[in-house]
C-alpha positions in Angstrom: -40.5 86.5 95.4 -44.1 85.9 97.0 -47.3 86.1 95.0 -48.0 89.3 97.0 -44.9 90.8 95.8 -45.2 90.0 92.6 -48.8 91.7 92.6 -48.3 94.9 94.4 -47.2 96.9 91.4 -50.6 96.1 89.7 -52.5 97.1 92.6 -50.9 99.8 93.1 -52.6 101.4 90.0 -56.0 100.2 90.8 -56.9 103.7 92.4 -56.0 104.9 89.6 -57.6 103.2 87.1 -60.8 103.8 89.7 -60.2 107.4 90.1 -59.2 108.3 86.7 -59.3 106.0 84.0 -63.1 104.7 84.8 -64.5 108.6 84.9 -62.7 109.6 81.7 -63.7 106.6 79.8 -67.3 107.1 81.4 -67.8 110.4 80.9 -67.0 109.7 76.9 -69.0 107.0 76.6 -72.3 108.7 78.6 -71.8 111.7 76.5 -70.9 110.1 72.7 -72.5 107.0 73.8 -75.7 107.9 75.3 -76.3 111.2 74.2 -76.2 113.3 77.6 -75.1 116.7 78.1 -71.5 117.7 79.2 -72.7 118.5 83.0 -74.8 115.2 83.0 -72.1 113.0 82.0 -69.2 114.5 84.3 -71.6 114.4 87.3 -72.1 110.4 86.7 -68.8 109.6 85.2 -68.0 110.4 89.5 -69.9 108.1 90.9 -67.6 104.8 90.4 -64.9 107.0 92.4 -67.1 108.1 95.0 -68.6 104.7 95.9 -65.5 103.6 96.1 -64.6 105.7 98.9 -67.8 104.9 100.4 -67.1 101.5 100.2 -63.3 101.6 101.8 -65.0 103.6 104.8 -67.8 101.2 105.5 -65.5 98.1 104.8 -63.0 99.5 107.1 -62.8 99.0 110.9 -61.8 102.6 111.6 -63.0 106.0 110.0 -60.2 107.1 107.4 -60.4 111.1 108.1 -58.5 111.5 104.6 -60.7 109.3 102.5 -64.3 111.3 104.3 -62.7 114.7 103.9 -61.9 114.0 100.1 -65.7 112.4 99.5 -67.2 115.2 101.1 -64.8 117.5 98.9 -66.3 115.4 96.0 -70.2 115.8 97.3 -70.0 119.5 98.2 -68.2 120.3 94.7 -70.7 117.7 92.5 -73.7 119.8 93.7 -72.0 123.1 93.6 -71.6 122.8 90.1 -74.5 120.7 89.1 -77.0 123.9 91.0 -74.3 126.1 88.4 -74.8 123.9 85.4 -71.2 124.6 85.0 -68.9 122.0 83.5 -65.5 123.6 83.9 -66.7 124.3 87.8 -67.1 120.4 87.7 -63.3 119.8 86.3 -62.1 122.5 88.2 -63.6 121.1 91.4 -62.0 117.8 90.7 -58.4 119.7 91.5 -59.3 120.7 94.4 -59.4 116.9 96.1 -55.7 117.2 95.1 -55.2 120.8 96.9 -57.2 119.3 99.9 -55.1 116.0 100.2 -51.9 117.8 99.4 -52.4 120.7 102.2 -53.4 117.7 104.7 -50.2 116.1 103.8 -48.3 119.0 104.3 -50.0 119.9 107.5 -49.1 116.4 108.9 -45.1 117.1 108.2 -45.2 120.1 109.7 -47.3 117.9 112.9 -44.2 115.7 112.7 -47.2 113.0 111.8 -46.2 112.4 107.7 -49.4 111.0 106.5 -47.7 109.5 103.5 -46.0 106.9 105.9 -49.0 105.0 106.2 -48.3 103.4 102.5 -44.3 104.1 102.5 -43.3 102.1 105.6 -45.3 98.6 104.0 -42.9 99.1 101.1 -39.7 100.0 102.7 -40.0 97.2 105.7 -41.4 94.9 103.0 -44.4 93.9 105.5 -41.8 91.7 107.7 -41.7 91.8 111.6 -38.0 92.1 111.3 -38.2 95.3 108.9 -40.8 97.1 111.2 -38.5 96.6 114.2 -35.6 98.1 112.5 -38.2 101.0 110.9 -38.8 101.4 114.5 -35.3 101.6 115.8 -34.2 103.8 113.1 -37.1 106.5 113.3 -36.4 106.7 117.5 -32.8 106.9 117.0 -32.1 108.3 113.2 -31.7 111.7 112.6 -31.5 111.2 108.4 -34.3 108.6 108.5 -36.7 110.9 110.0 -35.6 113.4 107.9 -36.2 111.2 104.7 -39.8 110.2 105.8 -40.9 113.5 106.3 -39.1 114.7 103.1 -41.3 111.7 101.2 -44.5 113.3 102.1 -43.0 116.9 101.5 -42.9 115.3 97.7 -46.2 113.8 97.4 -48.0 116.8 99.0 -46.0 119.5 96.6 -46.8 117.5 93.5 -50.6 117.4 94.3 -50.8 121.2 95.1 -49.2 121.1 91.5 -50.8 119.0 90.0 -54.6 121.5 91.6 -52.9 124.8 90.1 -52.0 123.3 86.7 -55.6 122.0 86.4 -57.6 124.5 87.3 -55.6 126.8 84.9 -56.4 124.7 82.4 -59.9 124.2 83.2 -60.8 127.6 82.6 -58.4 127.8 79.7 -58.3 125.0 77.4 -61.9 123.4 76.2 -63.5 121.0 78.1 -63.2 117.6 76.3 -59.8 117.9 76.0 -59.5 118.8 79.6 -61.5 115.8 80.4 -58.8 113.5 79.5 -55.9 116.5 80.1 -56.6 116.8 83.8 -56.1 112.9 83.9 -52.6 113.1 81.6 -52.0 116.0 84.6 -52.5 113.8 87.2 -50.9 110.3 86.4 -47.8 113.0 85.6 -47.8 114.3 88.9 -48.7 110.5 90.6 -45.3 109.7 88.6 -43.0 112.1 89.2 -44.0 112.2 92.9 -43.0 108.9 93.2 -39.6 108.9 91.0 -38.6 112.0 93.2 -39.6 110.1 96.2 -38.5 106.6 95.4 -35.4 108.3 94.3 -34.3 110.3 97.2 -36.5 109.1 100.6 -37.7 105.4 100.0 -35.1 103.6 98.1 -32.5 105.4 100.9 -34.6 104.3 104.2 -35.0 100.7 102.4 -31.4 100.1 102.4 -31.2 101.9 105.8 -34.0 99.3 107.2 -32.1 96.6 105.7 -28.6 97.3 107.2 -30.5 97.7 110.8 -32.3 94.6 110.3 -29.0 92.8 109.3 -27.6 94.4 112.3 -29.8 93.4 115.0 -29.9 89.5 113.1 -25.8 89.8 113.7 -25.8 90.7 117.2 -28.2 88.3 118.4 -26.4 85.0 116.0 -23.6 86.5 118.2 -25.4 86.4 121.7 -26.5 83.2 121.0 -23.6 81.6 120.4 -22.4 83.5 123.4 -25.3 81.5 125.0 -24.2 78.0 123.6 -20.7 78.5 124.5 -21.5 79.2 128.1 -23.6 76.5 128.3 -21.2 74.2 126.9 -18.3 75.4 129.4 -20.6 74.9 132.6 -21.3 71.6 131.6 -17.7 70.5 131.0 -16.7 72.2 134.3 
């Protein structure tokens, strides 16, 4: 196993140790710590997150519509609430990124364009030329593999609309430190079932699908080229 492989399932997590676990611990540590008020310290406990979308679209070579359309959720939300002074406006506005990605990733199913693809075909094809040839072949010509891709977003997108309706109920019913660190608990939830349900029942399935093709194609050209040899060989004994 490569050194990448090894290290994918840590950085995996990084987002969300970015986008959760730094504004949780942050917004704790500004409020117990430093002494500021609830709004104060939820406002600035979002900046790590949203510099770090700033940064992926100016290190980028090509604007990511998902990753603008989520900061601008972020901006628009920060100063509704800020101008309202209301902290559970603030958590409640951090559900609606989810509702906003999770309708996009709906929207590109029913487009026939599964945005969730983007990270599921690195995984399935494990990055190799051979797997993305046989991902190819398999999504032109693959009735059940197309199916299973779009069904993988399908998940993802249904577990973050979840995810949004869970925590805005509980950001204008249960008190707001303990939905500081709720709303994450809601979240890495909905992360993990979304991909158990996923892994489960789309990308483990189109792995083993991407690996039979791949084996495949490998066979039938071994076979053509010892087609090849053998001809060769006959012509020059003849």
């Amino acid at each position: 196993m490569s050194e990448g492989e090894r290290s994918s399932p840590l950085a995996s997590f990084v987002p969300l140790i970015v986008d959760a676990g730094i504004p949780v611990a942050s917004y704790y540590l500004l409020r117990d710590g430093f002494g500021l008020g609830t709004v104060a310290a939820l406002g600035w406990s979002s900046v790590v997150p949203a510099l770090r979308t700033v940064w992926s679209l100016v290190t980028s070579r090509r604007v990511n519509g998902l990753a603008l359309l989520i900061l601008i959720v972020n901006a628009v939300g920060l100063a509704l609430s800020t101008v309202a002074g209301d902290p559970r406006l603030m958590l409640a506005k951090d559900s609606g990124v989810s509702s906003v990605v999770g309708i996009v990733v709906l929207l590109s199913v029913r487009a026939k364009r599964p945005l969730m693809t983007a990270g599921l075909k690195p995984w399935v094809t494990k990055g190799s030329a051979a797997g993305g040839a046989a991902w190819d072949r398999l999504r032109a010509g693959s009735d059940r593999f197309r199916r299973a891709e779009l069904r993988f977003s399908v998940i993802w997108g249904t577990a973050l609309l979840a995810e949004c309706v869970l925590r805005v109920i509980g950001a204008y019913t249960v008190p707001v430190d303990t939905m500081v660190w709720l709303g994450t608990v809601l979240m890495a939830v909905a992360i993990l079932a979304a991909m158990v349900i996923a892994g489960g029942s789309c990308a483990d399935p189109m792995r083993r699908m991407v690996e039979a093709e791949a084996e495949a194609a490998d066979g039938a050209g071994a076979d053509t080229g010892r087609g090849v040899r053998a001809a060769a060989a006959a012509g020059a004994e003849s």
